[in-house]
N, C-alpha and C positions, 0 to 999 in steps of 0.2 A: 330074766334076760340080762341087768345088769353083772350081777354073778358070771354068768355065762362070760361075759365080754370081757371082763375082768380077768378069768382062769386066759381067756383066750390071747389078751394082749399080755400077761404074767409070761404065755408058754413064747410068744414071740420075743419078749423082751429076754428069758433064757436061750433062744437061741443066738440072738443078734451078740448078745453077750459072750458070749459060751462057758458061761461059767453057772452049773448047774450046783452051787452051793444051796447051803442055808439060807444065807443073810442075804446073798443077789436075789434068791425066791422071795426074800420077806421084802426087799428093797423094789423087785419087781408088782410085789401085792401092791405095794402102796403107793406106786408111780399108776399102778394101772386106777386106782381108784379115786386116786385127785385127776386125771385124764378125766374119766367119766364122771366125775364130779363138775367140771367147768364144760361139757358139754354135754349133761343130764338134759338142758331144756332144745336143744336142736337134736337131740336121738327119737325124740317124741313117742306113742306108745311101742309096744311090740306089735308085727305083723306076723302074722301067720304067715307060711312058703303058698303059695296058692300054686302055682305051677312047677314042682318040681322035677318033672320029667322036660320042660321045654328048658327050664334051668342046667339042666345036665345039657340037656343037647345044644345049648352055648358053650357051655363049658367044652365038651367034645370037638366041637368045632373050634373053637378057639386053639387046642390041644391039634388038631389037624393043620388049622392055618400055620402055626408055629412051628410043626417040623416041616411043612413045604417050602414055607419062604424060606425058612433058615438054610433048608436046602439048596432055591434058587440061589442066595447071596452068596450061600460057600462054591459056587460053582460060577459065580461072576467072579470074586475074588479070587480065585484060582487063575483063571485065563490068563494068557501072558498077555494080551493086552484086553485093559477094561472095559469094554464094551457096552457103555448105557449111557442113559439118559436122564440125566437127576432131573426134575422138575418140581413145580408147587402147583398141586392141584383145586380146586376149589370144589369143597362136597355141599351139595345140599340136602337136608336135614330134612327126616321124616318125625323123628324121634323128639319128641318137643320137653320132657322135663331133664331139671339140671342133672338126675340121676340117670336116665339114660342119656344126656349128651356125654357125658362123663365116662361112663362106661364104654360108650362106642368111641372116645379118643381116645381113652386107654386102653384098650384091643389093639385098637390100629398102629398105636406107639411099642403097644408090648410087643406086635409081628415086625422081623428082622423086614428093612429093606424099607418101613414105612414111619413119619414121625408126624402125629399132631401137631402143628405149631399155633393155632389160635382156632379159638372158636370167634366166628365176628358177633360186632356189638348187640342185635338180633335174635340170636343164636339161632340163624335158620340155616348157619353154615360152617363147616369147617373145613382149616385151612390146614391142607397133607403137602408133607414132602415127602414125595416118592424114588427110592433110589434109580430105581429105571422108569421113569412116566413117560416110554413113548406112546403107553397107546393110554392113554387117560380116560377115556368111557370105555376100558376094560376093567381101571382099578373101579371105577365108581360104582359101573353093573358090580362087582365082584363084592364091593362093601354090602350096597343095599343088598341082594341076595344071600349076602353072608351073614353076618356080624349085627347090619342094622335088623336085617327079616326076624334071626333068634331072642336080639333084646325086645323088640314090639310083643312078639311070640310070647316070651316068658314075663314083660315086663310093662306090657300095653294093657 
């Protein structure tokens, strides 16, 4: 697994780079292995995929939310006048560890038109800003049914 991690932060670090040399790949080995070096005791052992067909169909759904919203925003943005309603929504939390809270505010960050801004002290909740929240128990149904229903699915 480490191996694995290693080739895998090596193949990011030639991208972000773009520089597919020699010595950026040997430069890239050995960043990716002091990485995993200083965080060897919180990667803890390997886990088997237990679910990977509900794992896809987050992913797929995430892949859907992503071109609809982006599509709702470029058609507010377009309008000659803007027409929404920013607000900060308050969600409450089905999903209880740090890996799924995490996951479901970075979905909701990564889809255009929506931005995590805190999980509270708690974390039975998280705190969205919505580029249009008039109607707020549609974003919220929309989460749980969406994004939260997939990570319990694949990761409950």
């Amino acid at each position: 697994m480490p191996v694995l991690l290693a080739c895998l932060f090596t193949l990011i670090w030639l991208g972000i780079t773009g520089s597919w040399t020699l010595p950026n790949l040997l430069l890239g080995l050995v960043l990716s292995a002091i990485a995993l070096t200083l965080v060897r005791f919180q990667i803890g052992k390997p886990q088997s995929v237990r679910r990977p067909a509900k794992i896809v169909a987050l992913l797929v759904l995430f892949v859907a939310e992503l071109i609809k919203s982006a599509w709702r925003v470029l058609v507010l943005v377009l309008q000659p006048r803007l027409n929404v309603t920013p607000g900060i929504i308050v969600y409450p939390l089905r999903v209880q560890t740090d890996f799924q809270i995490a996951l479901l505010a970075n979905l909701i960050t990564l889809t255009p038109g929506t931005l995590t801004v805190d999980v509270t002290d708690d974390r039975s909740r998280l705190i969205i800003h919505a580029l249009d929240a008039a109607d707020p128990e549609g974003i919220r149904a929309d989460i749980k049914s969406g994004f939260e229903r997939r990570i319990l699915e694949a990761f409950g």
